[in-house]
VOBA-1610 file (N, C-alpha, C; in pm, whole numbers, padded with zeros to 5 digits, always signed):
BEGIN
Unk-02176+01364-00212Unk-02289+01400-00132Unk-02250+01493-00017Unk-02129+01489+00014Unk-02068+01560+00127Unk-02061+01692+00061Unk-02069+01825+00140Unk-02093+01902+00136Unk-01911+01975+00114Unk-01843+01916+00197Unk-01691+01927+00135Unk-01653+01833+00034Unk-01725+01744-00028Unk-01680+01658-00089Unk-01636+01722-00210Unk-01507+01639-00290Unk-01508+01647-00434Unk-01611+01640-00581Unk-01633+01754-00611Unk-01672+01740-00771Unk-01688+01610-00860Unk-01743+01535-00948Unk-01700+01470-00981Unk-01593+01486-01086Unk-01649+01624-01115Unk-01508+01663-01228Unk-01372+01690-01191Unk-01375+01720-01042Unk-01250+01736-00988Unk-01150+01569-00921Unk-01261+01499-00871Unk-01260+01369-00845Unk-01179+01295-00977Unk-01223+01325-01068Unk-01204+01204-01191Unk-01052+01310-01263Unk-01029+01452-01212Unk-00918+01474-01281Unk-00819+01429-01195Unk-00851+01444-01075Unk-00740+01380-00953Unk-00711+01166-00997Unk-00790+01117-01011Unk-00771+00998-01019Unk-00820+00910-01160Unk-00853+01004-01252Unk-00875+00973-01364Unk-00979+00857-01393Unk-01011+00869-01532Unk-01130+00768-01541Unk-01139+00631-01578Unk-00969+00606-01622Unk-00967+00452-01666Unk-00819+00396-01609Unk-00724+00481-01506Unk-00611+00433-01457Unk-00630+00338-01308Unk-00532+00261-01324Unk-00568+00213-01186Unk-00505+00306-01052Unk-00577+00279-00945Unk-00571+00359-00845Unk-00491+00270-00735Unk-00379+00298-00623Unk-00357+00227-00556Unk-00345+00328-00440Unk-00400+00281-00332Unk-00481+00381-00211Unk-00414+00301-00139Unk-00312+00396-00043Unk-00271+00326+00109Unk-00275+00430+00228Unk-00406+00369+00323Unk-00488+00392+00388Unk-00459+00379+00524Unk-00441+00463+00645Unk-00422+00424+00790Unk-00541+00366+00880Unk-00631+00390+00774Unk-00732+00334+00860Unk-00798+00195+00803Unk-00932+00136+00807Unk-00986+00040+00711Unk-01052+00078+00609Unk-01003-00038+00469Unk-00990+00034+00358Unk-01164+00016+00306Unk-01234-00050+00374Unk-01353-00048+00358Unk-01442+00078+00318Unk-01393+00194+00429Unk-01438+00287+00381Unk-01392+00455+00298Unk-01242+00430+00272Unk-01201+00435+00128Unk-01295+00378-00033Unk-01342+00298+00004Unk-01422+00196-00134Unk-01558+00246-00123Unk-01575+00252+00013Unk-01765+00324+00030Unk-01757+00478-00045Unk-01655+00574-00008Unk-01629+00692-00042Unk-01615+00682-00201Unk-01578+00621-00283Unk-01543+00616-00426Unk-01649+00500-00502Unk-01772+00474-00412Unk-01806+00389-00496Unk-01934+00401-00574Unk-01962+00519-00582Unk-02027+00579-00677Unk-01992+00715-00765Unk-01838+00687-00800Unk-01794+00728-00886Unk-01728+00682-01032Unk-01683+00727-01103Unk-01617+00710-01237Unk-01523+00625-01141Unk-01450+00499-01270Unk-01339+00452-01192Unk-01319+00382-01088Unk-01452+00376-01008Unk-01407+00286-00882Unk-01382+00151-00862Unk-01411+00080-00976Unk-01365-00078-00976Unk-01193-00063-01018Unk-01128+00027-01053Unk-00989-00044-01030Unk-00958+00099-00932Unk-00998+00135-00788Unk-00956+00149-00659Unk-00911+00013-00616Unk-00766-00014-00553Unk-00730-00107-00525Unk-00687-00033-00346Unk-00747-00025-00228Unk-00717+00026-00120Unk-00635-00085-00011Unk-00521-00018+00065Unk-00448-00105+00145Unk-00453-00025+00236Unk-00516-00078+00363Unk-00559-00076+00488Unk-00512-00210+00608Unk-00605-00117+00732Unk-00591-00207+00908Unk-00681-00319+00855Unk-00592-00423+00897Unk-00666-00537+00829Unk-00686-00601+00967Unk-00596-00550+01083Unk-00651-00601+01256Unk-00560-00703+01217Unk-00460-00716+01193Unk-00338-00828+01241Unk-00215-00799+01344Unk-00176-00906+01376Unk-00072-00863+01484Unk-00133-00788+01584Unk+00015-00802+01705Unk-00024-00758+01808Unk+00048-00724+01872Unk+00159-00755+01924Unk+00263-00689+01979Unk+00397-00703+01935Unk+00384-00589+01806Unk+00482-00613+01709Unk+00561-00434+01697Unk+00687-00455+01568Unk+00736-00352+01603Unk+00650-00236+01488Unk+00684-00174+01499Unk+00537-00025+01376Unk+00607-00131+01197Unk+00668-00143+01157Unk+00726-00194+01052Unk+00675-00350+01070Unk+00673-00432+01140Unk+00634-00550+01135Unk+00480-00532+01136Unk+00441-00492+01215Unk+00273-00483+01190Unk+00247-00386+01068Unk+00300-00361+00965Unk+00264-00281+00818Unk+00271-00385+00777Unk+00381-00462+00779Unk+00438-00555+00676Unk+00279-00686+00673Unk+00260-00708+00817Unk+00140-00805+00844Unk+00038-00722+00790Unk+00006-00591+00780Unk-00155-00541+00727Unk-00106-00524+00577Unk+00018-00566+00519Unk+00056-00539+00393Unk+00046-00423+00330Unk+00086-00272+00464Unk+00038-00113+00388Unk+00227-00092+00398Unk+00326-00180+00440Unk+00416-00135+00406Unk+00505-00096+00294Unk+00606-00043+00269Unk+00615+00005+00121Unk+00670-00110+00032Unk+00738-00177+00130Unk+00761-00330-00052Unk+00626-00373-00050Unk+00500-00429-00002Unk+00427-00463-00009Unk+00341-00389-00095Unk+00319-00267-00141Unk+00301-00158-00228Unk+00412-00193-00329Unk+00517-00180-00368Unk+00576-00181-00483Unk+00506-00323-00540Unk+00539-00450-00489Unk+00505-00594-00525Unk+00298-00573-00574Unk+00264-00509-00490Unk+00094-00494-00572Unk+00128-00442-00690Unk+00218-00331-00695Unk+00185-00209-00815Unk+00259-00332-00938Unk+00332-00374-00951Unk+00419-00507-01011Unk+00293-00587-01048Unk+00259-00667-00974Unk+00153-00759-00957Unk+00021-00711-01054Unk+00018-00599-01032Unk-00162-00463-01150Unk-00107-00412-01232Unk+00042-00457-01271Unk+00092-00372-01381Unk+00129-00483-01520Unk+00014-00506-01605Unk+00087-00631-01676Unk+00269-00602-01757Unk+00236-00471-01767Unk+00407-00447-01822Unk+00478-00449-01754Unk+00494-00461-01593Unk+00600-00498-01510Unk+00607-00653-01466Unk+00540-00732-01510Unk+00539-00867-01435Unk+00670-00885-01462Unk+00720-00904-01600Unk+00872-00940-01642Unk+00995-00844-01590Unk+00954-00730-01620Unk+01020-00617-01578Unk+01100-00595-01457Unk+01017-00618-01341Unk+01019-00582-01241Unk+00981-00695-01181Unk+01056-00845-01194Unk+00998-00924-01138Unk+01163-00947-01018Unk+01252-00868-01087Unk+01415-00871-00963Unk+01339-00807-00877Unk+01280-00674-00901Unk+01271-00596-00791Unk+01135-00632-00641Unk+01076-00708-00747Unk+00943-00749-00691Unk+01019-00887-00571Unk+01084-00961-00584Unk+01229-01057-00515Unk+01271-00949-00416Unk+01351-00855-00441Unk+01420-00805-00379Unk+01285-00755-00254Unk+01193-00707-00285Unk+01117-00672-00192Unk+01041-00736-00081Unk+01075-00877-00170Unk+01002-01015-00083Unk+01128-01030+00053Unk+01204-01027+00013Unk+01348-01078+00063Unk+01343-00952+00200Unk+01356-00795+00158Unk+01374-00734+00222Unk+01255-00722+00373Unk+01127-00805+00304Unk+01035-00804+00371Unk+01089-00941+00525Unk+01131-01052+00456Unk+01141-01165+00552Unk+01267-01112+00646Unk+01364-01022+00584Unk+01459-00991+00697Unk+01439-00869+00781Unk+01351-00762+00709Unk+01285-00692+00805Unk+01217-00775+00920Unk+01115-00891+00891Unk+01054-00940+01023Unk+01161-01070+01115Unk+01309-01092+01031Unk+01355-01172+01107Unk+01404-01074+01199Unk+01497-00994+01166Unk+01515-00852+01254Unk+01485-00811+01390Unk+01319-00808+01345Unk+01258-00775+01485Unk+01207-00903+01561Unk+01196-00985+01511Unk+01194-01096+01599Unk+01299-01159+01669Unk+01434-01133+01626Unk+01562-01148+01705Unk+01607-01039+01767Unk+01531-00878+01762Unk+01563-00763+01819Unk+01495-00697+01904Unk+01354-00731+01848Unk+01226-00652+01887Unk+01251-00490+01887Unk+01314-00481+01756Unk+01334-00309+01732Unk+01293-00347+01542Unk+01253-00239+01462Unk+01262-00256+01338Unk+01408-00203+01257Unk+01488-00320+01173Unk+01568-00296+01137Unk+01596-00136+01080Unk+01735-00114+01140Unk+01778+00055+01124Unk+01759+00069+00996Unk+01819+00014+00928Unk+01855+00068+00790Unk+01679+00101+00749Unk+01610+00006+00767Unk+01479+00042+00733Unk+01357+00109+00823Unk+01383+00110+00940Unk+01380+00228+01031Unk+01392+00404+00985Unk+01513+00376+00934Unk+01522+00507+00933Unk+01538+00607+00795Unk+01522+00491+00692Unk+01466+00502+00571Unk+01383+00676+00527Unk+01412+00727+00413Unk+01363+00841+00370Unk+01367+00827+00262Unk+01210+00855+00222Unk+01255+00885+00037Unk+01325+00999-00043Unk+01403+00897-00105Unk+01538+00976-00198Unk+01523+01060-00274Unk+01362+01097-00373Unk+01325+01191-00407Unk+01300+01344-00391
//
C-alpha cells in the first residue's frame, strides 16, 4: 500500500512463497508481521525483536534476554528446521552453553565477554 513499498512480485522473489523466513529486527517485531501480513508467505515470517527486557545490562546481555542475539538465531533456525533437529543438535548445545557464559561474564564483569565482544563474521 506504501507508495515505496515492495511489489508483490518483487516481495515474494525476495522472500519466496513457501520458505521459512527468519527476521531479526531492532525494533518490535509486531510491526515487521503488520508489514507482511497481507502477503504471500506470511505465516512462516518468524520475527525476533525488543521484547522490553532487562535493564541495566551489557548490549550482548540484553540481546541474549530479547533473544535477537546470534546463538539465539542459530538455536530458532535448528529448532524450524526439521532436518537439523539431529544434525545440529551439538551445535544448537554449544550455543546454549556459549549463551550462559556470555551472561555469567557480564555479571562477574559488567563488560560483554571479549572474545564475543569483538566477534566478526568469518565470511
Amino acid at each position: 500500500e506504501h507508495p515505496h513499498g515492495l511489489s508483490d512480485r518483487d516481495f515474494d522473489s525476495l522472500f519466496t512463497l513457501d520458505k521459512p523466513v527468519m527476521f531479526n529486527f531492532h525494533g518490535y517485531p509486531w510491526l515487521i508481521h503488520r508489514l507482511a501480513y497481507r502477503r504471500h508467505n506470511h505465516g512462516n515470517f518468524h520475527v525476533r525483536g525488543y521484547k522490553e527486557k532487562g535493564s541495566i545490562n551489557t548490549p550482548l546481555e540484553l540481546a541474549i534476554q530479547n533473544q535477537i542475539d546470534r546463538f539465539s538465531l542459530v538455536i530458532d533456525i535448528i529448532d524450524r528446521i526439521p532436518a537439523l533437529h539431529v544434525a545440529g543438535a551439538h551445535v544448537k548445545e554449544k550455543m546454549l552453553n556459549m549463551q550462559i557464559e556470555c551472561r555469567n561474564y557480564a555479571y562477574q564483569n559488567g563488560t560483554d565477554l571479549p572474545a564475543a565482544d569483538n566477534w566478526t563474521w568469518p565470511y
